[in-house]
N, C-alpha and C positions, 0 to 999 in steps of 0.2 A: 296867582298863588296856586301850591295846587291842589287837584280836582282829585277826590276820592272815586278810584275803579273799583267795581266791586267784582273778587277772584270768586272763582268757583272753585273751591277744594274738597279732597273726597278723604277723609279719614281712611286710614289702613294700618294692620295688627303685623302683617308680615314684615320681618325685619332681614331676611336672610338673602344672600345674596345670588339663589336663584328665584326668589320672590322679585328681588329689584331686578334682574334682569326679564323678567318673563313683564313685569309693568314697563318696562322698554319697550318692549317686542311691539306692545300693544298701544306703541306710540302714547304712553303715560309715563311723567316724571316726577320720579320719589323726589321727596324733601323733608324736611321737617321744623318746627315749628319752637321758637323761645320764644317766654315771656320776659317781657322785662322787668317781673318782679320775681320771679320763680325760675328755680334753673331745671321745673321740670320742662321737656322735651315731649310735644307732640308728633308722632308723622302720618304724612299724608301724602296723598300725588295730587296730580295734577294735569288734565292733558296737555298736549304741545301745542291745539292750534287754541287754547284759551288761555296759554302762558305766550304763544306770539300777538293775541288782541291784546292782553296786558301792559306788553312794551309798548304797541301801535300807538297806546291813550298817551302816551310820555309823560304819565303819575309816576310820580314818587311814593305817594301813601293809596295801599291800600284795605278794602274793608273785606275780612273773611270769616267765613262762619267753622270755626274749631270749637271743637269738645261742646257743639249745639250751644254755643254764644258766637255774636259777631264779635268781632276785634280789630282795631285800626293795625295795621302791620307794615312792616316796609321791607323788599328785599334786604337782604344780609349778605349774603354769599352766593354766586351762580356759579357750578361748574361747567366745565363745556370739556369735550372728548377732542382731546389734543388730533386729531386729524382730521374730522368733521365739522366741527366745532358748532356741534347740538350738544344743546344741554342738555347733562344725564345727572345734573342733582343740585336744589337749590334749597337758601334757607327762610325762615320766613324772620323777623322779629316783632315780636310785640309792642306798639312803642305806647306810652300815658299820652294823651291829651296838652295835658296841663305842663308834661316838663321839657325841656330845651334839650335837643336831639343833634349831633355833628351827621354833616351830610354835606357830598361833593354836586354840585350843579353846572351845568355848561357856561363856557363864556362866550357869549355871543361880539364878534368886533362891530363897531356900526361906523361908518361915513369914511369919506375919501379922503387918505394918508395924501399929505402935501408932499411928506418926504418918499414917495412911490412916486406922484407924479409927477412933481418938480425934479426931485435931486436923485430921480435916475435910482432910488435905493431895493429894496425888497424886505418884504413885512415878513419876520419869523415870530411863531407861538408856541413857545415851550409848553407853556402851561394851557391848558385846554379847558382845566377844570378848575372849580375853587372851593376851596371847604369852607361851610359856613355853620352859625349855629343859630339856631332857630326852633320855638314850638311847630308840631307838625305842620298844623292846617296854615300854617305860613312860609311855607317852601317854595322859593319863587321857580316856574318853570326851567329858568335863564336867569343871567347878569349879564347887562350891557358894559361894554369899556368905548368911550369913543374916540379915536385913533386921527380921528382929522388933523390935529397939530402939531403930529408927529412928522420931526423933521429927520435926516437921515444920519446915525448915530441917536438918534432918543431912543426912548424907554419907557414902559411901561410896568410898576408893580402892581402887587395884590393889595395894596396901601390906597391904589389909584381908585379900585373900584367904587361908584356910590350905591351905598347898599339901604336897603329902607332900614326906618327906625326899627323896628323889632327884629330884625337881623343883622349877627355880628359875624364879625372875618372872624376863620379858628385859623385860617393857612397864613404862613411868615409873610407879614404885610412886605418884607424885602423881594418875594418871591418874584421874578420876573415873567410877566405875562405876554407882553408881545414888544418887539422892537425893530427897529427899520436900519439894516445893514447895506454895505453895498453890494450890488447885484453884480453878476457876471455880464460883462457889455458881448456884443457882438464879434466884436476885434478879440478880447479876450480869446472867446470861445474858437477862433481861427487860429488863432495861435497856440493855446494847446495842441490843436488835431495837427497842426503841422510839425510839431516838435515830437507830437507822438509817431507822427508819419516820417521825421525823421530818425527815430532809435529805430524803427520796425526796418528801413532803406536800410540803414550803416549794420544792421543785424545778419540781413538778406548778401550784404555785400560781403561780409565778412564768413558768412557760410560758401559764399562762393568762389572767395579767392581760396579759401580751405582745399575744396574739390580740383581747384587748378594743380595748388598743391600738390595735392594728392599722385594728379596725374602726370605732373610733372615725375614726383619720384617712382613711378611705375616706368615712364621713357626712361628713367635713367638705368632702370635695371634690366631694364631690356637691352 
């Protein structure tokens, strides 16, 4: 379940946009802060290498001290700078204790697909993730799905997963999570590159009889 990290956050009054940038500079990221009873907004930053130990914990809930009280909080929103892609601003949410919170978790596959090893197939996973609903302090790290019996054409929903009792699916139990297609064989794969290697030949030849062409009607004008 998961482990509460505890964030170090620094209150700040600056809101303006060469204030957030000048807290960049100095490798610190704005964000700011909901309650989830109050739509007032706190902001604050935060440095970069105590928001990357953050991630390293692989919490989901954490505990931070705003407006001089702690608060249980959980990312909300992370931006990332479309070229870098360091985050340059994130949000925090406040969440109760006591009440049932949506939230996506990884899905972990476990054990050896029959329909991989036997019937030649290959395992795809659309869905990566699963949305579930749950009090905080009962967020499971992961969900397991176990894939052994999967033969080639099965499937797997979000219906399939077993989830403990105090945690429900929110995602469309139809949603497909992983399934065993057939795989590209060997022969396959020589036979495309030859067929490609044949348009690129009859391309080659057909630029060349052009040039004979060519100089065919230059001798004749000669």
């Amino acid at each position: 379940m998961a482990q509460e990290y505890i964030l170090e956050a620094h209150s700040r009054k600056e809101m303006g946009k060469k204030d957030v940038k000048i807290l960049r500079s100095e490798g610190k990221i704005p964000g700011v802060y909901y309650s989830h009873d109050s739509k007032e907004s706190i902001p604050f930053y935060i440095e970069t290498k105590e928001l990357f130990n953050a991630f390293k914990s692989d919490s989901h809930l954490y505990k931070v001290e705003v407006g001089d009280k702690m608060r249980n909080v959980m990312f909300k929103d992370i931006q990332y700078h479309p070229v870098t892609d360091e985050v340059i601003h994130l949000d925090l949410y406040g969440v109760r204790m006591d009440e049932l919170i949506q939230i996506k978790v990884p899905i972990h596959l476990i054990g050896d697909c029959l329909g991989e090893k036997e019937d030649g197939g290959k395992i795809t996973q659309p869905l990566m993730e699963l949305d579930i609903k749950c009090l905080p302090s009962n967020i499971p790290d992961f969900v397991e799905l176990d894939i052994t019996e999967l033969r080639l054409g099965d499937s797997l929903h979000a219906s399939d997963v077993m989830l403990a009792d105090d945690v429900e699916l929110a995602s469309n139990p139809d949603s497909v999570i992983v399934s065993v297609t057939h795989g590209i064989s060997d022969a396959d794969l020589e036979t495309a590159v030859l067929e490609e290697e044949g348009v690129e030949f009859e391309d080659a030849e057909g630029e060349e009889s052009a040039e004979e062409g060519a100089e065919g009607e230059e001798k004749k004008d000669e």
